[in-house]
C-alpha positions, 0 to 999 in steps of 0.5 A, a space after each residue: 478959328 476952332 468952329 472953322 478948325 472943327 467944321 473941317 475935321 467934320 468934313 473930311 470925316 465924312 468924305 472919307 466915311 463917303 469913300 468907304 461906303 463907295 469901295 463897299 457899294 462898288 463890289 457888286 452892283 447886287 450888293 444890299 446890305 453894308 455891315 459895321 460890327 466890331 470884331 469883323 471887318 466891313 461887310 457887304 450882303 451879296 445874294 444872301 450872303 455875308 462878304 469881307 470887304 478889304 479896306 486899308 485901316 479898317 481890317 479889323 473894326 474896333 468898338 471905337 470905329 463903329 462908335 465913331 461911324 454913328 456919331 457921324 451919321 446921328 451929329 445933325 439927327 437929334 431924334 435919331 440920337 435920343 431913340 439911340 440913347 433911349 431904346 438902344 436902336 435907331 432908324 435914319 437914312 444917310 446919303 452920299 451925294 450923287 452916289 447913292 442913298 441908304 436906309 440905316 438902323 444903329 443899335 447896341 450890342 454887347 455895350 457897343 455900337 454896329 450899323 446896318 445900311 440898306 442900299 437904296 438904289 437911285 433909280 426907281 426899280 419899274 416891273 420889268 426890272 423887278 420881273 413881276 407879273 404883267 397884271 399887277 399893273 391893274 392896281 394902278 386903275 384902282 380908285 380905292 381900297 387896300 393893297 398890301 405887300 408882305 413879306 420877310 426883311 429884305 424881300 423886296 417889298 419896298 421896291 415892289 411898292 416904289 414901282 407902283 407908285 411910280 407907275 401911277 405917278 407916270 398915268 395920272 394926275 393924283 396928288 399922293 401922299 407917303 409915311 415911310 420910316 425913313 423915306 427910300 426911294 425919292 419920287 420926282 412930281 411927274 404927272 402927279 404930285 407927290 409928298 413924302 413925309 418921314 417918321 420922326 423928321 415930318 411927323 411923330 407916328 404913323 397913326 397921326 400922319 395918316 390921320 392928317 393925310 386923310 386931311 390933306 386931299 389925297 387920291 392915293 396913300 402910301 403908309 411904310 407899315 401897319 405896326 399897330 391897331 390905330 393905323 390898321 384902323 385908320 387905313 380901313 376907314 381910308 379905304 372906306 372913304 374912297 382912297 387907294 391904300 398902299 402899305 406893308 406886313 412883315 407876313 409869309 404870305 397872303 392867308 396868314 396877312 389876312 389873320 395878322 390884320 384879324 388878330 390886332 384887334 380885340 377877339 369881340 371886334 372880329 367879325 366887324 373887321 372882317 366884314 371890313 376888310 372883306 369890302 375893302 382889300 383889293 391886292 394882297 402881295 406876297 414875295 419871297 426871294 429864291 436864290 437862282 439856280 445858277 447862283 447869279 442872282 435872286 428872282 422873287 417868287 410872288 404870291 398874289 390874292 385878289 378880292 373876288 366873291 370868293 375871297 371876299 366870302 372867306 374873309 368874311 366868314 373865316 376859313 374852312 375846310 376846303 375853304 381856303 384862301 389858298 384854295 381860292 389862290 391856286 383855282 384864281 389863275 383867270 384872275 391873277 392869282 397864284 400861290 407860292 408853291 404854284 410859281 415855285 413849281 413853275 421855276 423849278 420845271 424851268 430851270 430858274 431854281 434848283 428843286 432843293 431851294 423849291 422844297 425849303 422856300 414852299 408853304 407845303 414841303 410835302 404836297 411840293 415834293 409830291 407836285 414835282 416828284 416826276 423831276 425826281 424820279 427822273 433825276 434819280 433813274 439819271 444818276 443811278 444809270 449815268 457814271 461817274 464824273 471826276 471831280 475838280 474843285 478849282 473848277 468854279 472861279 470866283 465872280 466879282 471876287 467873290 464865290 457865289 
């Protein structure tokens, strides 16, 4: 009768954390982020901003309410819960059946528990609805080698890789093999047949599942992230031997990718590596999300560097001057490449971003200023002739309750 009792309290507990998480999502369909933190009422991350989610109960979260929120998630997760206890933090994924699906980290502050909770849209995200180049969609027909996507958290990158790998999924028949810490997005077998194993549940790090895969027969790999030197030279030797590699950085853009892959290795290996990471990288991609001139929305600004002689040869024997990766990038155009400033220029002159989010997103403030500074000469000669406009402060409504 207890057990029976027990199971039932356990059931409502979630049931009614599920209709939390729900009202949260439901604010926006561009919510990212939820966020549980004591002294603050729930929150949602809506275009790179913190927002108050009104809930009855929960107007104020205490150390007891976020205590209790990780205890439900971690009840049947022993692992999450001895890296909790063991290091103050812990990776899981948490889903609300039929709704959506989250990507979870719970740690410890301040002798107390906070969550933060990616969504993890149920549909899988194609090109057209990440807006990315139209070219990318070559790595597809790639038979091996490197691809890395980079960036800072909550750039994109995720969704870039899922969106590839659903391409190859959808025109070949591949068996593809997945590491990811914890699994996101849930790719169904359709042409090809995929398995997805996530760290700690299926196997115990990334360097060891991706020595097993090497095993397993695949055409393609996907590893979450290149964390340390095993796994970066594991994925190199993949590469080598005629698999397709996906994985992630948590670098600003492709040069300095190529010299964090460079550095995690002893400076008497340096030259090795180069040579082998020169012969096998096909694809690095670098995203950045710009908020949107009309405060609608992000757009992703992509930097894209592509092995050709020339790229090839600076990896190998190191950068000069006037011997740049992104020297190669901004001449590369027939090749699909670009860099960061060059697609932020673009946006500007568009309209797509405003000039100030332009000049603090780019790698060379000064050089964009330069390439944009006919934009604000004009702007400048406008103001000064135009006059004067009133002003009305309640003339920007709020949008799906919220101020942009």
């Amino acid at each position: 009768m207890s057990t029976s009792s027990g199971q039932s309290v356990s059931n409502a507990a979630n049931e009614a954390f599920n209709q939390v998480l729900r009202a949260m999502v439901s604010v926006s369909e561009k919510v990212s982020d939820l966020i549980f933190s004591p002294g603050r009422p729930p929150q949602v991350e809506l275009l790179g901003q913190l927002r108050a989610v009104k809930l009855q109960g929960l107007e104020m979260l205490t150390p007891g309410h976020t205590k209790s929120i990780c205890d439900l998630m971690i009840a049947n997760n022993a692992i999450a819960r001895e890296k909790l206890e063991k290091f103050g933090a812990a990776d899981l994924s948490y889903s609300v059946p039929g709704f959506s699906r989250f990507r979870v980290n719970i740690f410890t502050q301040r002798g107390t528990h906070a969550i933060v909770m990616r969504v993890i849209p149920n549909r899988i995200p194609t090109f057209v609805d990440l807006m990315l180049p139209d070219h990318l969609k070559q790595i597809c027909d790639l038979r091996n080698g490197i691809v890395l996507v980079t960036g800072p958290t909550g750039s994109g990158k995720s969704s870039t890789l899922a969106a590839i790998i659903n391409l190859i999924n959808e025109m070949y028949y591949y068996h593809i093999v997945t590491i990811e810490d914890p699994i996101e997005f849930i790719h169904p077998h359709k042409n090809s047949t995929i398995h997805q194993r996530e760290l700690y549940a299926d196997c115990p790090d990334f360097k060891n599942a991706l020595r097993s895969a090497l095993r397993q027969a695949p055409k393609v790999i996907l590893v979450g992230e290149m964390r340390d030197m095993e796994t970066v030279e594991i994925a190199l030797e993949a590469a080598e031997t005629g698999h397709l590699v996906f994985s992630t950085l948590h670098t600003i853009d492709a040069a300095r990718t190529i010299e964090r892959i460079i550095g995690v290795f002893p400076k008497s290996e340096e030259h090795v590596i180069r040579i082998r990471l020169s012969q096998t990288f096909r694809y690095i991609i670098s995203q950045r999300l710009i908020p949107r001139a009309d405060r609608q929305g992000r757009v992703a600004a992509i930097e894209i560097l592509r092995s050709t002689q020339r790229t090839r040869d600076y990896v190998e024997r190191g950068e000069q001057s006037g011997k740049t990766l992104v020297d190669a990038m901004k001449d590369g155009a027939i090749d699909g490449m670009q860099t960061f400033d060059q697609v932020l220029e673009n946006m500007v002159r568009s309209g797509i971003i405003t000039i100030q989010d332009g000049v603090s997103y780019s790698s060379n403030p000064g050089n964009f200023t330069l390439a944009i500074s006919d934009l604000t000469s004009n702007m400048a000669t406008q103001e000064a002739v135009a006059p004067p406009t009133p002003t009305n402060s309640g003339s920007f409504p709020a949008l799906d309750g919220f101020e942009r």
